[in-house]
C-alpha positions in Angstrom: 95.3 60.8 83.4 98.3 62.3 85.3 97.5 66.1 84.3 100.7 67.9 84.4 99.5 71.1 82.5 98.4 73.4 85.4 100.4 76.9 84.1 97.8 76.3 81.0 94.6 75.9 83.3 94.5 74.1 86.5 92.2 70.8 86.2 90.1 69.7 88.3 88.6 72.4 89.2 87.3 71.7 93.1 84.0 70.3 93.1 82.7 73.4 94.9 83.4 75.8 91.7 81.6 73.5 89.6 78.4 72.9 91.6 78.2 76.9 92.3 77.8 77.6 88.4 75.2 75.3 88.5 73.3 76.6 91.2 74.1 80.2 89.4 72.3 79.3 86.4 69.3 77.5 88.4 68.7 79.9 90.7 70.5 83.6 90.4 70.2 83.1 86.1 69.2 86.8 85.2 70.9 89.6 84.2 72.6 91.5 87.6 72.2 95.1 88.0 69.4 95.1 84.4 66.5 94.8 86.6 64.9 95.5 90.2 63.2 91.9 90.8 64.7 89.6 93.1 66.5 87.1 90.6 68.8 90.7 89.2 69.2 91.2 92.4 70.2 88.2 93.9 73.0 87.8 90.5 74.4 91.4 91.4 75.1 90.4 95.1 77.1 87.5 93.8 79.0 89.5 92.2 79.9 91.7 94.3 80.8 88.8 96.7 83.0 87.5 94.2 84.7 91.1 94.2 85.2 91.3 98.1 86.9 87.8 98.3 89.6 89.0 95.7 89.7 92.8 97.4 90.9 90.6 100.6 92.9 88.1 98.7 95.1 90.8 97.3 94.8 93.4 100.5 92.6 95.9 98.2 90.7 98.4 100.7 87.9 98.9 98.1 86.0 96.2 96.4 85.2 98.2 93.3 88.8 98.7 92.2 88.4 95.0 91.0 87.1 95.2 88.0 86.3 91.7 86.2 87.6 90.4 82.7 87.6 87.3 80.7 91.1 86.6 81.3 94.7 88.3 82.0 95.2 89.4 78.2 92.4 91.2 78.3 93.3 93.0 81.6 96.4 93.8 80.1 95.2 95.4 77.0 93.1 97.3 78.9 95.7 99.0 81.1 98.9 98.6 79.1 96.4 100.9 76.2 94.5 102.8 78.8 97.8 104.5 80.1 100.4 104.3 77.2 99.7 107.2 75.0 102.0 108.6 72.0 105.6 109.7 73.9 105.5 107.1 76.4 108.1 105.0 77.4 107.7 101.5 79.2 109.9 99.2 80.9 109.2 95.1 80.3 111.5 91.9 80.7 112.5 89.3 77.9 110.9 86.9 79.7 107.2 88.2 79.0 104.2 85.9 77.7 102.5 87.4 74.4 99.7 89.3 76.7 102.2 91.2 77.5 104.5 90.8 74.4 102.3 91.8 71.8 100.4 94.6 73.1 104.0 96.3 73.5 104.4 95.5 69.8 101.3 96.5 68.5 101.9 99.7 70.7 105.1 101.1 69.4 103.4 101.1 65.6 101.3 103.5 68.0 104.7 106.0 69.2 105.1 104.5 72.2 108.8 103.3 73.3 109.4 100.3 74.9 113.0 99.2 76.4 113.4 95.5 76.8 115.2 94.2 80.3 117.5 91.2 79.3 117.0 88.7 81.8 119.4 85.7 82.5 119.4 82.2 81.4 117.6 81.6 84.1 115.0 83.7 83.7 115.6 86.7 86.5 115.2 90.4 85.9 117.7 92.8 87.9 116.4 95.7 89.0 120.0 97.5 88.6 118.7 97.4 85.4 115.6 98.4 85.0 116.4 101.4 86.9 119.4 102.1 84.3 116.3 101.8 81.9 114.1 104.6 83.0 114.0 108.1 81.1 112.4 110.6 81.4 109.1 110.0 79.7 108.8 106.3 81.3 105.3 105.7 82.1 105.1 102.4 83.5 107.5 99.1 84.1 105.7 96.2 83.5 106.7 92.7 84.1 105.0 89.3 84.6 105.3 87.9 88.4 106.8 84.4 87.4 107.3 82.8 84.2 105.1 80.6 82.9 107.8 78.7 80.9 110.3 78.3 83.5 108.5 79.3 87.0 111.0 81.5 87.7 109.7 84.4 90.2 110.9 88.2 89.9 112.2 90.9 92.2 108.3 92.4 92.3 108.9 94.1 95.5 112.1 95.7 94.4 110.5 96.9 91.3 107.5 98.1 92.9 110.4 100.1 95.4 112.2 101.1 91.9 108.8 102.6 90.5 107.5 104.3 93.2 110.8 106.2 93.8 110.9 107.3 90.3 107.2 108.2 90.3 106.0 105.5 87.8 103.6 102.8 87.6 104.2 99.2 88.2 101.9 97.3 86.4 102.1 93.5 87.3 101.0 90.6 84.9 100.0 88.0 88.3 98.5 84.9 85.7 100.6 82.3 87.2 101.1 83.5 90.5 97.1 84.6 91.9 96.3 81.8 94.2 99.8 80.7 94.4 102.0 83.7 96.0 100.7 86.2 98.7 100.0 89.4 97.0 99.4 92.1 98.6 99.4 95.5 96.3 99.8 97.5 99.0 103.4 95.9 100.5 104.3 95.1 96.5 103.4 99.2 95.6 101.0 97.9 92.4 99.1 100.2 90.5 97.5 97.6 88.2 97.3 94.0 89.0 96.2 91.5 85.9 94.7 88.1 86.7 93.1 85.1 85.3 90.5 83.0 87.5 91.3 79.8 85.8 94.6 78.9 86.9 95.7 79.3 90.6 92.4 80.9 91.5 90.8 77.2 90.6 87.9 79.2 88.3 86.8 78.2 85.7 87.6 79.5 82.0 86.9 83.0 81.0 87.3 85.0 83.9 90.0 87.3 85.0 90.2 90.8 86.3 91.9 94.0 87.3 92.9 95.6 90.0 93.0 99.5 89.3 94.5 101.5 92.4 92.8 105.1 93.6 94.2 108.1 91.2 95.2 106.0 88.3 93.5 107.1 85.0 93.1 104.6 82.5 90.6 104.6 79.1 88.2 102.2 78.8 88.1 99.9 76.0 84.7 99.5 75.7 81.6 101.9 75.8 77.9 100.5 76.4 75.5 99.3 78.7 76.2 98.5 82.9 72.7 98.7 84.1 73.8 102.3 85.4 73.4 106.2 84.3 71.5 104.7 81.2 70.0 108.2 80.6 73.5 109.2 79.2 75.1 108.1 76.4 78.7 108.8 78.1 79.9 105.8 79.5 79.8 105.6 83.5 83.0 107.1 85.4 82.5 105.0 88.5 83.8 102.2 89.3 83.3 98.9 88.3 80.8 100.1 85.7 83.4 102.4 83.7 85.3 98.8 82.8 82.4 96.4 82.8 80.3 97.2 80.1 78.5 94.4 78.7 76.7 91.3 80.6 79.2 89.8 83.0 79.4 86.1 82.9 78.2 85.9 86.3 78.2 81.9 86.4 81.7 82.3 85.8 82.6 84.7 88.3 80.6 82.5 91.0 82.8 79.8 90.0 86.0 82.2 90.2 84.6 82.7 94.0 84.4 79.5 95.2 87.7 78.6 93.7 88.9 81.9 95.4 87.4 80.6 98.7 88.4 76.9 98.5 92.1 78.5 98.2 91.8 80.6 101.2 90.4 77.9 103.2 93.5 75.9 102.5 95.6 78.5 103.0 98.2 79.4 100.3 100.9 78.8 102.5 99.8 74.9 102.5 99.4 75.3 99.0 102.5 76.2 98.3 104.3 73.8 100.6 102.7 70.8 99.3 103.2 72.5 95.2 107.2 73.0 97.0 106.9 68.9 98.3 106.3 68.0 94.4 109.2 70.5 92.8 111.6 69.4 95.0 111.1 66.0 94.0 110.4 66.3 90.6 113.6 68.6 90.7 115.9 65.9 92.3 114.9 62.9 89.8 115.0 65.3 86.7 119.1 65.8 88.0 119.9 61.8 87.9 118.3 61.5 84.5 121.9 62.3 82.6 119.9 62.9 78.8 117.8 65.9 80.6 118.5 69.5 80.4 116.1 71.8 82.9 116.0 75.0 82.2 115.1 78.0 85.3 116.1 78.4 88.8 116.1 74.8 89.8 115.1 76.0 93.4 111.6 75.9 94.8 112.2 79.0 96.8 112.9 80.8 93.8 110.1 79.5 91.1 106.4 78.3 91.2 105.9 74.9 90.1 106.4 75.1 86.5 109.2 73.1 85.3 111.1 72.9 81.5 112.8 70.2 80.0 114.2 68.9 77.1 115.5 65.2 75.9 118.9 65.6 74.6 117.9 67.6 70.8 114.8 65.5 70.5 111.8 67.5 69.4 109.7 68.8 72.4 106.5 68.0 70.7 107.6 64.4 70.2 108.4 64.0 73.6 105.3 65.5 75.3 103.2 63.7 72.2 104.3 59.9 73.7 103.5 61.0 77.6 100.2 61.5 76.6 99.7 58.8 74.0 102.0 55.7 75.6 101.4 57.3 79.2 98.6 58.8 79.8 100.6 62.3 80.9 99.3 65.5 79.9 102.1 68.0 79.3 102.6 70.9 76.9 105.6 71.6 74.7 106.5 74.4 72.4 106.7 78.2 73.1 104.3 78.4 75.0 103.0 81.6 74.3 106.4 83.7 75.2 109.1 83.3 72.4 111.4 86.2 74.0 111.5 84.3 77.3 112.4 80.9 75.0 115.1 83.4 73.4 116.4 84.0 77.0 116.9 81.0 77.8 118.3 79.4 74.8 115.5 77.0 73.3 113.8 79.0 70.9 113.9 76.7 67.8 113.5 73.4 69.9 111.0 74.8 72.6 110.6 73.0 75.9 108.4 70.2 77.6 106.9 72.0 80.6 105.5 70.4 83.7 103.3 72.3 86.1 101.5 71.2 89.2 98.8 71.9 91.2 97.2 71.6 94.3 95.4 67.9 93.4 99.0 66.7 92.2 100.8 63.8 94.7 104.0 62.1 95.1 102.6 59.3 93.1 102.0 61.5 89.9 105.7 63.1 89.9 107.4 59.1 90.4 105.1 58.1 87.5 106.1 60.8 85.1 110.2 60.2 86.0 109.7 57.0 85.4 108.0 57.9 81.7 111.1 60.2 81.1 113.5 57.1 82.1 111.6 54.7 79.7 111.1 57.1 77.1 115.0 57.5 77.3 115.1 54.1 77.0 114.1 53.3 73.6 115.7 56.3 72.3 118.8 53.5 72.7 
């Protein structure tokens, strides 16, 4: 199979993250921080490797601040209703993915105001804008770092400028862009930094985390056991264990850091030129193919590698539903999660068929799948 469905989850995972989870569960299998013998032990220093490689990834000073998840939605949950209380306002983009979409929604049944940024067609967010947006009771401006329907990237660092001058927080939704983009919260003025270990970080499936910087307060969502202060029934104030309550899935996180490590090895700047290789050309064919509309920036310097199309007005699903049957293609169509940003730009009743590519993608994958699109076009006649 040509797998073209890397803004979902990337696949294959490097052989590294698999074998890791095994050893995990052979070797390091009991419960970390529950115990004083060896085998707890030897689980709870995992971890905590696991949480310095992502402290350095993103240029966090102190490991603890990255507190783990199951995925991005629930590290947005947690700090989108851990800081919006009753009075708040918050600034977001139309381009946002339901993680961030729907908490908002569910939020302002809750008294909290939220002011929409109209991006354009192509998917970019001004920050004239959002600054025109703030009040005086904003809280926070939160906004996904690329689109997962189009790839287009946002102004983070001007935002991150924006929110610190107005004595905000900037609360950044980094799903498609961990692994992919440098991100360093420091230069990029984050207070919160939501990501998912099975997409650019090459983890597996139900891991994700937060980064939470010094002096922000935020609620926890959960209350109950870390394997700390179990004399008290108040939940832990110290970081991690005031977030992580609960057995971690500590094959999972092993996984997530051998992914991590596999990327650093590379070097995301390699990554990202060789992902850049595979736009470019995919970009290039999609423009002689005369029945194709793409939809985003249409430059590699200005999107990950996440591309949408559609076939004249033929129904996405239809299209995505012969690569995979007649051509062994694996693409997604629809909404893909983020009907405002489908509102944006102009395909929500018809959706899009989005390619996105990976690390493990070649040359050979992207001539293969213009040449489906020219057959497929083909028989439309």
């Amino acid at each position: 199979m040509i797998y073209l469905d890397n803004a979902a989850t990337t696949w294959p995972k490097p052989e590294r993250t698999i074998t890791s989870m095994a050893d995990c569960i052979r070797n390091s299998g009991a419960n970390p921080g529950r115990g004083g013998h060896k085998m707890s032990l030897a689980a709870g220093r995992l971890i905590y490797n696991a949480r310095e490689l992502l402290a350095k990834l993103f240029n966090v000073d102190n490991p603890s601040r990255v507190i783990f998840t199951g995925n991005a939605t629930e590290s947005l949950n947690l700090v989108l209703k851990g800081i919006l209380k009753p009075g708040s306002h918050v600034i977001t983009s139309s381009m946002e993915h339901n993680a961030v979409a729907r908490p908002l929604h569910f939020l302002k049944s809750q008294g909290i105001e939220v002011s929409e940024v109209e991006c354009s067609p192509a998917g970019f967010m001004d920050p004239v804008d959002v600054e025109k947006s703030i009040r005086k009771n904003t809280t926070a401006i939160v906004v996904l770092h690329a689109s997962n329907v189009n790839g287009a990237i946002m102004p983070v660092e001007s935002l991150g400028e924006i929110a610190s001058k107005h004595g905000i927080k900037f609360v950044l939704d980094a799903a498609q862009t961990a692994g992919l983009l440098d991100i360093d919260v420091k230069k990029l003025r984050v207070d919160a930094l939501a990501f998912t270990g099975h997409k650019g970080l090459y983890g597996p499936q139900g891991t994700g985390g937060l980064f939470i910087r010094e002096g922000l307060e935020i609620m926890p969502l959960l209350q109950g056991g870390t394997g700390s202060k179990s004399e008290s029934l108040d939940q832990p104030v110290d970081f991690p264990d005031r977030f992580e309550s609960g057995t971690p899935n500590t094959p999972g996180i092993v996984g997530l850091a051998e992914g991590v490590r596999v990327i650093t090895e590379k070097g995301l700047e390699e990554i990202r030129k060789h992902e850049n290789i595979l736009l470019r050309r995919f970009l290039d064919g999609l423009e002689q193919i005369k029945q194709i509309q793409v939809y985003g920036p249409c430059n590699p310097k200005l999107q990950v590698p996440v591309v949408s199309i559609n076939v004249k007005d033929q129904d996405s699903s239809e299209i995505a539903f012969i690569l995979d049957k007649v051509f062994d293609i694996a693409s997604r169509s629809g909404l893909h999660c983020s009907p405002q940003a489908h509102k944006t730009i102009g395909t929500l009743n018809q959706g899009t068929v989005r390619f996105s590519f990976s690390m493990y993608n070649t040359i050979d994958d992207v001539d293969k799948t213009l040449h489906a699109l020219e057959e497929i076009i083909a028989e439309m006649h």
